[in-house]
Structure formats: C-alpha cells, structure tokens
N, CA, C and O atoms as a DFTB+ gen file, in Angstrom:
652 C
 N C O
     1  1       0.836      -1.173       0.000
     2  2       0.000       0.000       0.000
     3  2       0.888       1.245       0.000
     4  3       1.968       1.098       0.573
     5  1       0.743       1.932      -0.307
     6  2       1.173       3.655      -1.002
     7  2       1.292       4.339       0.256
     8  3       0.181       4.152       0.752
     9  1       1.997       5.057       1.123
    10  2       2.335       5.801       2.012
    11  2       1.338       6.721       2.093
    12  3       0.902       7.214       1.052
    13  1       0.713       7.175       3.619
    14  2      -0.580       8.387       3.549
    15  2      -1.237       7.943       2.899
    16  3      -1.967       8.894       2.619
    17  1      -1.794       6.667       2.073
    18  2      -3.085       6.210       1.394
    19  2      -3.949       5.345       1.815
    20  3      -3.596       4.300       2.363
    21  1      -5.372       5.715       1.583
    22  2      -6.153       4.974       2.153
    23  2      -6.478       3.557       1.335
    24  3      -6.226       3.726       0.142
    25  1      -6.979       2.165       1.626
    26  2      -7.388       1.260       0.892
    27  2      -8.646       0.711       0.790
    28  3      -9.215       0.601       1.876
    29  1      -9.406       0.242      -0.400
    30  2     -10.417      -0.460      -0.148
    31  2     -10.510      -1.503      -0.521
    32  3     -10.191      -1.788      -1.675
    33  1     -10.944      -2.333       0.284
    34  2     -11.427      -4.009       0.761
    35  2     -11.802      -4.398      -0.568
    36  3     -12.727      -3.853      -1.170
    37  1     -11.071      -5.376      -1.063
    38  2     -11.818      -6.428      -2.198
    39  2     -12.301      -7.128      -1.697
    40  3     -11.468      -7.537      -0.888
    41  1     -13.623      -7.916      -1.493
    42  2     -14.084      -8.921      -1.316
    43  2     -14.713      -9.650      -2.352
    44  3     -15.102     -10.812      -2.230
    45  1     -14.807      -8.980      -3.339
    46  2     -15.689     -10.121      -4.499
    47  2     -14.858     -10.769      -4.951
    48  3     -13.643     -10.572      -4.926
    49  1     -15.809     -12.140      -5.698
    50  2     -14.908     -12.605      -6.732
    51  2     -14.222     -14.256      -5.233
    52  3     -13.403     -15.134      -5.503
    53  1     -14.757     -14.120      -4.234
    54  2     -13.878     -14.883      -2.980
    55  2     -14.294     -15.423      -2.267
    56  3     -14.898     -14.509      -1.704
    57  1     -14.643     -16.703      -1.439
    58  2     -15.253     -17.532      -0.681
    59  2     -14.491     -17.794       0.274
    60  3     -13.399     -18.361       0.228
    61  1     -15.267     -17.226       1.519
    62  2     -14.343     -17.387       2.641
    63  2     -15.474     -18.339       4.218
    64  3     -16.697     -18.340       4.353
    65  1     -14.673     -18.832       4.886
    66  2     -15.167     -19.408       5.175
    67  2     -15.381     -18.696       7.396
    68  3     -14.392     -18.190       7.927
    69  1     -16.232     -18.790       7.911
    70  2     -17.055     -18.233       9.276
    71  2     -17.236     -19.142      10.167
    72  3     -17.855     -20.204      10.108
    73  1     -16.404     -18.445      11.357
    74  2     -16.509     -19.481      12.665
    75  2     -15.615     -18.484      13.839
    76  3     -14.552     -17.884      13.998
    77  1     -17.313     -18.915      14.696
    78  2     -17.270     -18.150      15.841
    79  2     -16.981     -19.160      16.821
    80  3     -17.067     -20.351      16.521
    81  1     -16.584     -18.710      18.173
    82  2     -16.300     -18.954      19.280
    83  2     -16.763     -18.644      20.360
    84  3     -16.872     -17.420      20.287
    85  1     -17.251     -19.090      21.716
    86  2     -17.317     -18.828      22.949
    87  2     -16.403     -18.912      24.093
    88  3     -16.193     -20.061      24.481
    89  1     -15.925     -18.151      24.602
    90  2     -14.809     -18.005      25.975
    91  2     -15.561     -18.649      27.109
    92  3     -16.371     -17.936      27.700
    93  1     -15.325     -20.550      27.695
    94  2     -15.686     -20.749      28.575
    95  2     -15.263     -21.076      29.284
    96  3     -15.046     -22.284      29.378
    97  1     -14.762     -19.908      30.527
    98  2     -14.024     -20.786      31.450
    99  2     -13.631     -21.648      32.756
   100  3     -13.984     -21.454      33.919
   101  1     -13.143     -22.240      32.447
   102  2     -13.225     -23.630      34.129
   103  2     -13.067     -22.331      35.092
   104  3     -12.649     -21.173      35.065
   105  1     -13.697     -23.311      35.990
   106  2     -12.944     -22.741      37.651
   107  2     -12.174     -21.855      37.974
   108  3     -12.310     -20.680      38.314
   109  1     -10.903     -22.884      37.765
   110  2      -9.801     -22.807      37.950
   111  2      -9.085     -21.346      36.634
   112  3      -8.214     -20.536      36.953
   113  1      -9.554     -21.387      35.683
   114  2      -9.013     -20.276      34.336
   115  2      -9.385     -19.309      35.253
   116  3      -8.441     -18.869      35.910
   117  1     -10.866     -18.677      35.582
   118  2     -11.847     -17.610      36.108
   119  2     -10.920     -17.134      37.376
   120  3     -11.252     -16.076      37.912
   121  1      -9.959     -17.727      37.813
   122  2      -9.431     -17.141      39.455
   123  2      -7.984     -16.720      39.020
   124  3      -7.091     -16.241      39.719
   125  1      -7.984     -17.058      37.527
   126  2      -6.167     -17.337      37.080
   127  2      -5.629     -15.729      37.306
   128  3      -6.409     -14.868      37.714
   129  1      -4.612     -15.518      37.082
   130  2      -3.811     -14.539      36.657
   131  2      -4.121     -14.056      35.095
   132  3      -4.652     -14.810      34.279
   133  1      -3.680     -12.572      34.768
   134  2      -4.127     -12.069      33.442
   135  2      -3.443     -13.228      33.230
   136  3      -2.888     -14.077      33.926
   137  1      -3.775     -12.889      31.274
   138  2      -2.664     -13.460      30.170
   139  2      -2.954     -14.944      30.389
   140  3      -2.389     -15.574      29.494
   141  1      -3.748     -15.917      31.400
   142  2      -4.312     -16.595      30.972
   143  2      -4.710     -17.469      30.218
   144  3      -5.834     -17.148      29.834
   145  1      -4.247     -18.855      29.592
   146  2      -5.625     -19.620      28.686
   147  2      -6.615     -19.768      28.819
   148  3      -6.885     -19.727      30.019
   149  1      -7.307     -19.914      28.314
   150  2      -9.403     -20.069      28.647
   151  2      -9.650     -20.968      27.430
   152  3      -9.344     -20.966      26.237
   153  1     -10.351     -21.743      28.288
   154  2     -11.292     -22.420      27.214
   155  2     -11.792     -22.360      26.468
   156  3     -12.700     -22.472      27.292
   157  1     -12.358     -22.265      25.360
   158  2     -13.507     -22.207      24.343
   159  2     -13.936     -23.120      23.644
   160  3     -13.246     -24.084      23.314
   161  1     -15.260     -22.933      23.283
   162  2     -15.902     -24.023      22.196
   163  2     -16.364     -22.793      21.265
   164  3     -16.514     -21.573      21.329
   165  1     -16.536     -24.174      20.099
   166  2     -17.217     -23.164      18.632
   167  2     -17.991     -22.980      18.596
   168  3     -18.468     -24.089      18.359
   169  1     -19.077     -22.086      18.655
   170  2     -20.053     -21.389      18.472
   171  2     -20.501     -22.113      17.430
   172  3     -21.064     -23.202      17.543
   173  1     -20.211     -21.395      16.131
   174  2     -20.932     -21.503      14.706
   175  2     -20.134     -21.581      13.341
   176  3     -18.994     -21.139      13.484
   177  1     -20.360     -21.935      12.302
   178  2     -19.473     -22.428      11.489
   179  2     -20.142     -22.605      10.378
   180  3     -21.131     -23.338      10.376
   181  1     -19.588     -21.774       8.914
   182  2     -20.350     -21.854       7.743
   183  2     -19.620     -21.358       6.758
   184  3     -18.431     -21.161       7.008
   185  1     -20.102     -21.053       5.481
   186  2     -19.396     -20.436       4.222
   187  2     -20.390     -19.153       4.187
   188  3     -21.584     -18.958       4.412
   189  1     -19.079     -18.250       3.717
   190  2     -19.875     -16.695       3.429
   191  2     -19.263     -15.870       2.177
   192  3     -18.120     -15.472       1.954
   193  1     -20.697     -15.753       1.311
   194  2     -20.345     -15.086      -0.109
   195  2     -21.177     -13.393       0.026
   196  3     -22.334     -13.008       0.201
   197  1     -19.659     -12.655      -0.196
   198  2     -20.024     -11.488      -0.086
   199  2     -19.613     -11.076      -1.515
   200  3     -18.656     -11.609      -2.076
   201  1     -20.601      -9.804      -2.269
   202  2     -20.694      -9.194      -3.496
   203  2     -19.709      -8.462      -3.545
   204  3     -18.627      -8.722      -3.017
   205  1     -20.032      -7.243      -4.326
   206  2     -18.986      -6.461      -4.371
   207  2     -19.045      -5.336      -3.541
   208  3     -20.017      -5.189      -2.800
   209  1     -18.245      -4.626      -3.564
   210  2     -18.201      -3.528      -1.838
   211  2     -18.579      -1.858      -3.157
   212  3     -18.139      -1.530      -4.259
   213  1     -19.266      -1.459      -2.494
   214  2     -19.104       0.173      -2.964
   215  2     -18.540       1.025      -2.075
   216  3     -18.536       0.988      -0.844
   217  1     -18.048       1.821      -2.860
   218  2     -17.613       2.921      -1.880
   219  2     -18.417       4.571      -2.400
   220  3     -18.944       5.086      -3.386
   221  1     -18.061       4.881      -0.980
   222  2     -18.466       6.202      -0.385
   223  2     -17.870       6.919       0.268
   224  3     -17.880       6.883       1.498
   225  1     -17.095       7.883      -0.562
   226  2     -16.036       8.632       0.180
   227  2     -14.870       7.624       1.201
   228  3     -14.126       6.763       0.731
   229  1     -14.944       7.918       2.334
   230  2     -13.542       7.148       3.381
   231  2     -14.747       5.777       3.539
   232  3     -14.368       5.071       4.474
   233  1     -15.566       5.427       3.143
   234  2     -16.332       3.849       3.877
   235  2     -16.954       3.421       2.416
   236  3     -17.134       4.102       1.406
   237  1     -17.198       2.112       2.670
   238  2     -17.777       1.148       2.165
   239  2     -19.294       0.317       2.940
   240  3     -19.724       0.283       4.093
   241  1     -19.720      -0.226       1.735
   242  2     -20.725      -1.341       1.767
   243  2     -20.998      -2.564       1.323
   244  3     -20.358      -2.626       0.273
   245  1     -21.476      -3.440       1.450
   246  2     -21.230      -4.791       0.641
   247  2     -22.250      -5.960       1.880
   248  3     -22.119      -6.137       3.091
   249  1     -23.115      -6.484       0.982
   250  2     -23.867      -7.387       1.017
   251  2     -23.494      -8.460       0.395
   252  3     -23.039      -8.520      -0.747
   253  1     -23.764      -9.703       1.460
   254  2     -24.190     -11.092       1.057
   255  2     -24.426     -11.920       1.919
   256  3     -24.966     -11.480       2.934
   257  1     -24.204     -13.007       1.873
   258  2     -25.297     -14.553       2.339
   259  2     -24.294     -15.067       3.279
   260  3     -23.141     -14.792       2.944
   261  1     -24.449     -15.906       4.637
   262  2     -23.859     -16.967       5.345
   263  2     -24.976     -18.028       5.102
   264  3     -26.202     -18.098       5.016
   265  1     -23.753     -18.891       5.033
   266  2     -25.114     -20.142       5.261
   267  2     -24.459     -20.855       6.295
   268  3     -23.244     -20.667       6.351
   269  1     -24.831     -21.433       6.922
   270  2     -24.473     -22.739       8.166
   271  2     -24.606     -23.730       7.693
   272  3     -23.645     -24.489       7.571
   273  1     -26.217     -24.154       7.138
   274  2     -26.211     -25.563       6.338
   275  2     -27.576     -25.112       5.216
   276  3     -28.194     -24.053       5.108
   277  1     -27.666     -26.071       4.679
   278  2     -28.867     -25.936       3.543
   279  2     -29.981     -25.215       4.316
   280  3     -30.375     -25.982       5.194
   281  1     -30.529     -24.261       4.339
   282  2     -31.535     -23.776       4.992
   283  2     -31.582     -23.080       6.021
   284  3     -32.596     -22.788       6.653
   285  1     -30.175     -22.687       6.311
   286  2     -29.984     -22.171       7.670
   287  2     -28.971     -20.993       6.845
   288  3     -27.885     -21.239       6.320
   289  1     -29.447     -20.084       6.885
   290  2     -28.216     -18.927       5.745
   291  2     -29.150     -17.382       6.649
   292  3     -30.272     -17.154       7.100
   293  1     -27.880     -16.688       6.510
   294  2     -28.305     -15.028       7.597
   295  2     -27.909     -13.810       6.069
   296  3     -26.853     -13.733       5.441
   297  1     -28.966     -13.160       5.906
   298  2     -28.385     -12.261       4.806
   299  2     -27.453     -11.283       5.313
   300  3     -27.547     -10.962       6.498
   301  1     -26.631     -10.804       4.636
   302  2     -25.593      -9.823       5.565
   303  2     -25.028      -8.384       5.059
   304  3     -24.097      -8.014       4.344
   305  1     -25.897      -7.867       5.675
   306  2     -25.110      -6.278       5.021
   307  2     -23.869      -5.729       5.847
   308  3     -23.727      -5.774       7.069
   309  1     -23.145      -5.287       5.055
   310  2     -21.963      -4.849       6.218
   311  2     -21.578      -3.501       5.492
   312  3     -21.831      -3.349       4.296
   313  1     -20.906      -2.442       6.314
   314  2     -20.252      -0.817       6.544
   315  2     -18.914      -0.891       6.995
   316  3     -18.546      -1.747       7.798
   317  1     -18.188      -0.049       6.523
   318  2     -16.446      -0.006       7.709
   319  2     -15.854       1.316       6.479
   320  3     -15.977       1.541       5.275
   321  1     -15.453       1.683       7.186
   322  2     -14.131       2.554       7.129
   323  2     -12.718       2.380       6.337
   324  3     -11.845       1.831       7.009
   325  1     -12.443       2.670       5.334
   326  2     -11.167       2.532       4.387
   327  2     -10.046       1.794       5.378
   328  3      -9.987       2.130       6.561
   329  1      -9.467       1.127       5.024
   330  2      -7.871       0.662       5.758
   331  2      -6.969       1.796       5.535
   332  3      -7.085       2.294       4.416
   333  1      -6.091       2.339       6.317
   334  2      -5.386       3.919       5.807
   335  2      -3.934       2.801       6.112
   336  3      -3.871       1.961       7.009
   337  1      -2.994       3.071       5.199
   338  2      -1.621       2.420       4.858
   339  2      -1.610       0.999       5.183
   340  3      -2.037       0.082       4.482
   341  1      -0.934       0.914       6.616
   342  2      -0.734      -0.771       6.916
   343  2      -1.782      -1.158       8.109
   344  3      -1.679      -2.068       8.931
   345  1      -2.631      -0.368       7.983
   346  2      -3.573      -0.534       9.256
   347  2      -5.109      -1.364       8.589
   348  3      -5.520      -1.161       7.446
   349  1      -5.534      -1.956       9.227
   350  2      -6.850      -2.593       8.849
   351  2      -7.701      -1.653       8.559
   352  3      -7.629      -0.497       8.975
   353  1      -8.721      -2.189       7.684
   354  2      -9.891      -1.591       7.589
   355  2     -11.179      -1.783       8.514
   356  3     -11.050      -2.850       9.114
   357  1     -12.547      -1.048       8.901
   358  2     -12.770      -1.413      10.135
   359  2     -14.330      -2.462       8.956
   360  3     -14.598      -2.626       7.766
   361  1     -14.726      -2.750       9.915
   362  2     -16.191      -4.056       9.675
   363  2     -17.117      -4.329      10.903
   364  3     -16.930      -4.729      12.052
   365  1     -18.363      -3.879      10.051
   366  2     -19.480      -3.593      11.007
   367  2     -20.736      -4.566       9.907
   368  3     -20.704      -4.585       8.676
   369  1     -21.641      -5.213      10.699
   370  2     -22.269      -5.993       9.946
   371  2     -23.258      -6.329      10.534
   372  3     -23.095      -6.110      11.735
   373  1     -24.385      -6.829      10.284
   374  2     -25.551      -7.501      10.744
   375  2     -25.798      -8.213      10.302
   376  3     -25.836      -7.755       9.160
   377  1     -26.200      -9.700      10.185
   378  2     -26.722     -11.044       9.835
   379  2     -28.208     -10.933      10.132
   380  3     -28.380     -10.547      11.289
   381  1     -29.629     -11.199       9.296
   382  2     -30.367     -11.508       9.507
   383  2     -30.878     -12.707       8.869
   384  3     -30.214     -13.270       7.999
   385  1     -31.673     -13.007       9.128
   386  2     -32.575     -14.258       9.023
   387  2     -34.069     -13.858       8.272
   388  3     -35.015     -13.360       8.882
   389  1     -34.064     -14.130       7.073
   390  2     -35.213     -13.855       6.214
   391  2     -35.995     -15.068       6.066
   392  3     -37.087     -14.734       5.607
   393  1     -35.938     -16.375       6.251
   394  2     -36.891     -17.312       5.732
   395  2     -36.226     -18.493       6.618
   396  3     -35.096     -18.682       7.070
   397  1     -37.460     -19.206       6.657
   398  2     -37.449     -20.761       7.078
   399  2     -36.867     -20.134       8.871
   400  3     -36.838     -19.073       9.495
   401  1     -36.512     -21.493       9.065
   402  2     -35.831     -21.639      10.492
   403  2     -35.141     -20.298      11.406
   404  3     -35.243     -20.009      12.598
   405  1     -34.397     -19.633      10.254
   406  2     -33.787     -18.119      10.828
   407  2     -34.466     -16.874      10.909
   408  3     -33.922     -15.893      11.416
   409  1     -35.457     -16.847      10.508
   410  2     -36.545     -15.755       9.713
   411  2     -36.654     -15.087      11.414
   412  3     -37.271     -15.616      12.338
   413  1     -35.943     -13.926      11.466
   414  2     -36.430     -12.634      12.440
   415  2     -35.000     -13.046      13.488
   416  3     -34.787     -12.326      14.464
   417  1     -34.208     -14.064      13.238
   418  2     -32.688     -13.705      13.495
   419  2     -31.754     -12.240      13.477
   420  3     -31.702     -11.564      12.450
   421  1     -31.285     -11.981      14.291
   422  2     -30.109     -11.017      13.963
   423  2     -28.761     -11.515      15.087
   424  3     -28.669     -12.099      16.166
   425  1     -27.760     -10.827      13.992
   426  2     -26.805     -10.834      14.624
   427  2     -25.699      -9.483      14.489
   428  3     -25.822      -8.897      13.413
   429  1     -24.855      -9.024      15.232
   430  2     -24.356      -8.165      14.992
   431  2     -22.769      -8.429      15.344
   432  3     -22.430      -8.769      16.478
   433  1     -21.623      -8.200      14.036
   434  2     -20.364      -8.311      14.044
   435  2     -19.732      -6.917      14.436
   436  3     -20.314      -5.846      14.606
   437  1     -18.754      -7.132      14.508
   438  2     -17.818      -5.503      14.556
   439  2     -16.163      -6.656      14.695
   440  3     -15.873      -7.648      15.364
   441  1     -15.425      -5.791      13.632
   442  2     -14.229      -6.140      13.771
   443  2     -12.868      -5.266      12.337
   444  3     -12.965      -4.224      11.688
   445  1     -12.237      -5.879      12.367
   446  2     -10.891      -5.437      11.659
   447  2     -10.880      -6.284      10.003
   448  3     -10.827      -7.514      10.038
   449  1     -10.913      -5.810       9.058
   450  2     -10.523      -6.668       8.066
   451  2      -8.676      -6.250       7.687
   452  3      -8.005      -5.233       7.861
   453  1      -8.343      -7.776       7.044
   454  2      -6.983      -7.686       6.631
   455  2      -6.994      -7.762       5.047
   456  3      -7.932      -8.219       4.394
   457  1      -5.952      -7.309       4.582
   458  2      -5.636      -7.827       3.101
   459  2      -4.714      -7.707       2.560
   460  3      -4.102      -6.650       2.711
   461  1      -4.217      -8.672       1.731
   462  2      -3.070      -8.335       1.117
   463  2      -3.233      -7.226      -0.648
   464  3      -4.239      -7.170      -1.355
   465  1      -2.067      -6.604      -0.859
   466  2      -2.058      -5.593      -2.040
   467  2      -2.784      -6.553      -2.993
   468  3      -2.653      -7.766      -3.159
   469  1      -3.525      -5.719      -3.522
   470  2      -4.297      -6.251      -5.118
   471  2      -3.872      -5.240      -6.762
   472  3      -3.557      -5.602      -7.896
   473  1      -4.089      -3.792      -6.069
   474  2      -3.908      -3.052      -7.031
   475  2      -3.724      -1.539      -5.908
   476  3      -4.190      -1.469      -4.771
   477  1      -2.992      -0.538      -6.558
   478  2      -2.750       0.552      -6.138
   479  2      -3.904       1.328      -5.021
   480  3      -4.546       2.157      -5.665
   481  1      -4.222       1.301      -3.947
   482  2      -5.483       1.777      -3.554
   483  2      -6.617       0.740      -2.919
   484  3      -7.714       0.849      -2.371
   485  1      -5.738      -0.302      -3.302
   486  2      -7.005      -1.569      -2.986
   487  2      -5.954      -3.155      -2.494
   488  3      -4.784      -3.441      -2.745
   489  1      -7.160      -3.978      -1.633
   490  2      -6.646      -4.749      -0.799
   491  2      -7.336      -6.019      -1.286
   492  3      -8.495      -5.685      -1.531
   493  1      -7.167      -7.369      -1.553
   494  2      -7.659      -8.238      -1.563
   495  2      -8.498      -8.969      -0.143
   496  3      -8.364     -10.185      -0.277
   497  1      -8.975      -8.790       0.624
   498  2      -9.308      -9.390       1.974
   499  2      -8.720     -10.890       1.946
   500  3      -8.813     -11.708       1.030
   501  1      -8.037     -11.040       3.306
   502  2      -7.160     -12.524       3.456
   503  2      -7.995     -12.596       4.851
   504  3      -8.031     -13.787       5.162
   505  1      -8.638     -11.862       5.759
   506  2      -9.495     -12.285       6.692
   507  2     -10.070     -11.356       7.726
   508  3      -9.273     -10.510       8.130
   509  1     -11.140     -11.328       8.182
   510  2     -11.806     -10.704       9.175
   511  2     -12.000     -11.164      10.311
   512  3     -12.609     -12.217      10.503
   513  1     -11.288     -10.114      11.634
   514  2     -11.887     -10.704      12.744
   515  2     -12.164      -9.943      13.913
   516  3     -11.647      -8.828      13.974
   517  1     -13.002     -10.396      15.015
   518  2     -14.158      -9.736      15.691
   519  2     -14.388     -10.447      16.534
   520  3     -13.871     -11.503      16.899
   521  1     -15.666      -9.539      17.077
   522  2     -16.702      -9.994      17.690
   523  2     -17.921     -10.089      17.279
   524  3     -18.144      -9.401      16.283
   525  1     -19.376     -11.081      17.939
   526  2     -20.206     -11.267      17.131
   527  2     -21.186     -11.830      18.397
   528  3     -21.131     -12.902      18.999
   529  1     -22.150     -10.620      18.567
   530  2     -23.271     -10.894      19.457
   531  2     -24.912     -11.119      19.097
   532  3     -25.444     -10.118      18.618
   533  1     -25.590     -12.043      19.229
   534  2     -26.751     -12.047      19.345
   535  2     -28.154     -11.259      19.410
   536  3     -28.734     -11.358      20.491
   537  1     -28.602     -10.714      18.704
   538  2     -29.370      -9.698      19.078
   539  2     -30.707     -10.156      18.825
   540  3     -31.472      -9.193      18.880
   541  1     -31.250     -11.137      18.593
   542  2     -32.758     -11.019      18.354
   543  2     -32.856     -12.735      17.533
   544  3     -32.548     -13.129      16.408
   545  1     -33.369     -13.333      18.605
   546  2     -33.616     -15.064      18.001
   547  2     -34.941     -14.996      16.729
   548  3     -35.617     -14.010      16.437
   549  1     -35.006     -16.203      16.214
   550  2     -35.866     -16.265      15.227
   551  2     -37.389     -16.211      15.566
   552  3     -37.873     -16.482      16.665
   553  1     -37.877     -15.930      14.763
   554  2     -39.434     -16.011      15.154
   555  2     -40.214     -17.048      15.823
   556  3     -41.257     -16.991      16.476
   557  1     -39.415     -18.043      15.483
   558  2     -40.003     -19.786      16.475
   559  2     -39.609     -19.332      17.643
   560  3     -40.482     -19.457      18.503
   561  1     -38.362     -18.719      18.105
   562  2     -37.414     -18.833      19.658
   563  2     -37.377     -17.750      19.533
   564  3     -36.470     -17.570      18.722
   565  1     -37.799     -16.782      19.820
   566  2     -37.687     -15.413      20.198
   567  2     -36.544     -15.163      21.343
   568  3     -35.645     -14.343      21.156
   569  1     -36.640     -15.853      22.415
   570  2     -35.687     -15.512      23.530
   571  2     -34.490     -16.204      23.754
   572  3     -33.859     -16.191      24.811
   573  1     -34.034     -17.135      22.184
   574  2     -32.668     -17.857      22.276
   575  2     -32.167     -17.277      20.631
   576  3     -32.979     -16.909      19.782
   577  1     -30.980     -17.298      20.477
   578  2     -30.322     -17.697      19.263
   579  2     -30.216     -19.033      18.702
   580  3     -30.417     -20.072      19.331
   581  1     -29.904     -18.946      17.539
   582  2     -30.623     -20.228      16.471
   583  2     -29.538     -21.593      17.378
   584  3     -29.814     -22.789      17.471
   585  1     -28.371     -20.905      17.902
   586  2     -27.394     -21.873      18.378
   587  2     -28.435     -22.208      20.118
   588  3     -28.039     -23.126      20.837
   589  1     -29.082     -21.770      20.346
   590  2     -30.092     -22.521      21.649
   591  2     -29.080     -21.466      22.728
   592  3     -28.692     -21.955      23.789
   593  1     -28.778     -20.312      22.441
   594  2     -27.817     -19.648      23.509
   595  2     -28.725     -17.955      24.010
   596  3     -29.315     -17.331      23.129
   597  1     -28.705     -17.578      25.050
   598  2     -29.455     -16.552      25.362
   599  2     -28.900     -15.753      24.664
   600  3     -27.767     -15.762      24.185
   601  1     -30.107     -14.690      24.567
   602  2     -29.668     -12.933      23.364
   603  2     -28.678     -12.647      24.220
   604  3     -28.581     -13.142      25.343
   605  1     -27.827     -11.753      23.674
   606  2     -26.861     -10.956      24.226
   607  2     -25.459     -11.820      24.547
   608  3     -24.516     -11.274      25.119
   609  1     -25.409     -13.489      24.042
   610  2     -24.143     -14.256      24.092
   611  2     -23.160     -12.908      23.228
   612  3     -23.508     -11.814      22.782
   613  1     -21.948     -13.553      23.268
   614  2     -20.872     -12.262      22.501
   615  2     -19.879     -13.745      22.609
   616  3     -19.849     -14.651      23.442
   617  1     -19.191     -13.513      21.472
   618  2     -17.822     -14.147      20.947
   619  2     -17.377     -13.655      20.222
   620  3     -17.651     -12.514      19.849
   621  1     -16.632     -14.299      19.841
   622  2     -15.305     -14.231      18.649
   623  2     -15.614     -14.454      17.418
   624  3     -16.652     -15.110      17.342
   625  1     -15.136     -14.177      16.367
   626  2     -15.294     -14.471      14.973
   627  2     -13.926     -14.593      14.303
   628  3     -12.939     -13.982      14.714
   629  1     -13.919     -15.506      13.130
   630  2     -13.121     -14.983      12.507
   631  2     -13.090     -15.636      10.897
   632  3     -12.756     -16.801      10.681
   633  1     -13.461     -14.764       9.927
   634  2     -13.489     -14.728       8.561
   635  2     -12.377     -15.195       8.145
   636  3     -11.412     -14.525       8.514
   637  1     -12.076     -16.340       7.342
   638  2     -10.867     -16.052       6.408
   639  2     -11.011     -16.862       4.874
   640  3     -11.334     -18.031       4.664
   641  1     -10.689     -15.913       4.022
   642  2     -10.798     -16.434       2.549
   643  2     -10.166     -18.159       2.878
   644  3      -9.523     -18.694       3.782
   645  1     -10.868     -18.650       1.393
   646  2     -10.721     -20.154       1.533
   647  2      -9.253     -20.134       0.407
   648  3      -8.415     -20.960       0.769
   649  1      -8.876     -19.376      -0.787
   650  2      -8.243     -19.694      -1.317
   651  2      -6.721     -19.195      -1.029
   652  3      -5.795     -19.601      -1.731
C-alpha cells in the first residue's frame, strides 16, 4: 500500500469461510492470573459469499449470504471505514434471518478486516476478525439464538478467505 493512502477491501470474486467462538471458562481459568488460557468451544461455522463492496467517500458497503447448512443462511449487510496504509480496515455488519428456520434472526459483528495488495489503492481481503453478538432469536425462539444460547451471548469471529 502507497504511504498516507487509504485502501479499499476487495471482497468479491472470494469464498471465505465463518466461525465463531465462545470463551468458557473452568474454575480454575476464572481465578487465574491475566494473560491466561481459557477455554472455548465453537459457536458456529459456515461459508460466506459477499458481493462487491461500494464505496463512499472514506467507507464502504457490501452485502451477502452466510449459510451454516442448507436452509440455515443469515443475509448480511456490512459498513467499515477505508484501511489507511498498513492498518486494517474497520467491519461492522448484521446477519439476519429472512426465511425458514432463521426468519427474524439477527446478529451483529464488529471487527478489523486484513488484506493483502491487489492493485494501487485496494486490498484483496485474506481475513476478518471480531466480535459477534446475538441480538434477536428467530421467530419460532424469540428468547434464544438459532445456536439454543441466550440474546446478548458475545464471541469471537473470525473470517478467512478459503483460497
């Protein structure tokens, strides 16, 4: 990337693959000293095809699909902020649930995208990562997420192209 220049996120054209995490920890982690290991299990896990990004002045936009499994897919619009030199670009997103099983789902990401040079001004995305909280179960479960976990769970995420 070009010194004092800002970049924008390629994502089309790329199949990357989504999996979140939960921080759970024993006993014994919860009393530890900082810096710490902690436990975790995986949350959630799927493929995600995002379009092409527009831009708007210093930010972007860009829609598309997660799916988890055949029938289980969150539509996804996402916003962030140009990457300026060697610094990430930022990623803000919501997952909803339009039909079948997910229908009145949300979810809400926030995190950092990476990428390597593509072209003068622009970044190929090599991966995104975050956090990713629960905001609103499906219309069957109103008061759980589709994973059977209360609103307001929060984890980890992390995006990364498949190729």
């Amino acid at each position: 990337m070009a010194a004092d220049a800002t970049w924008f996120p390629l994502f089309e054209f790329q199949d990357y693959t989504y999996e979140s995490f939960l921080l759970i920890p024993t006993r014994e982690e919860s009393g530890g000293p900082g810096a710490t290991a902690t436990s975790m299990k995986r949350w959630a896990g799927g493929d995600l095809m995002l379009g092409q990004a527009m831009l708007s002045g210093e930010s972007y936009t860009v829609g598309g699909q997660l799916t988890f499994a055949p029938g289980v897919e969150l539509a996804v619009t996402a916003r962030g902020v140009l990457g300026r030199e060697n610094e990430p670009a930022c990623f803000e997103a919501t997952g909803s649930g339009t039909d079948g099983r997910t229908k009145g789902a949300e979810y809400h990401l926030s995190g950092w995208v990476f990428s390597e040079p593509a072209a003068p001004g622009a970044g190929r995305v090599t991966a995104i990562y975050g956090a990713v909280r629960a905001v609103k179960g499906p219309d069957a479960r109103p008061g759980l997420e589709l994973g059977g976990m209360p609103l307001g769970t929060t984890g980890s995420f992390v995006i990364r192209r498949k190729s």
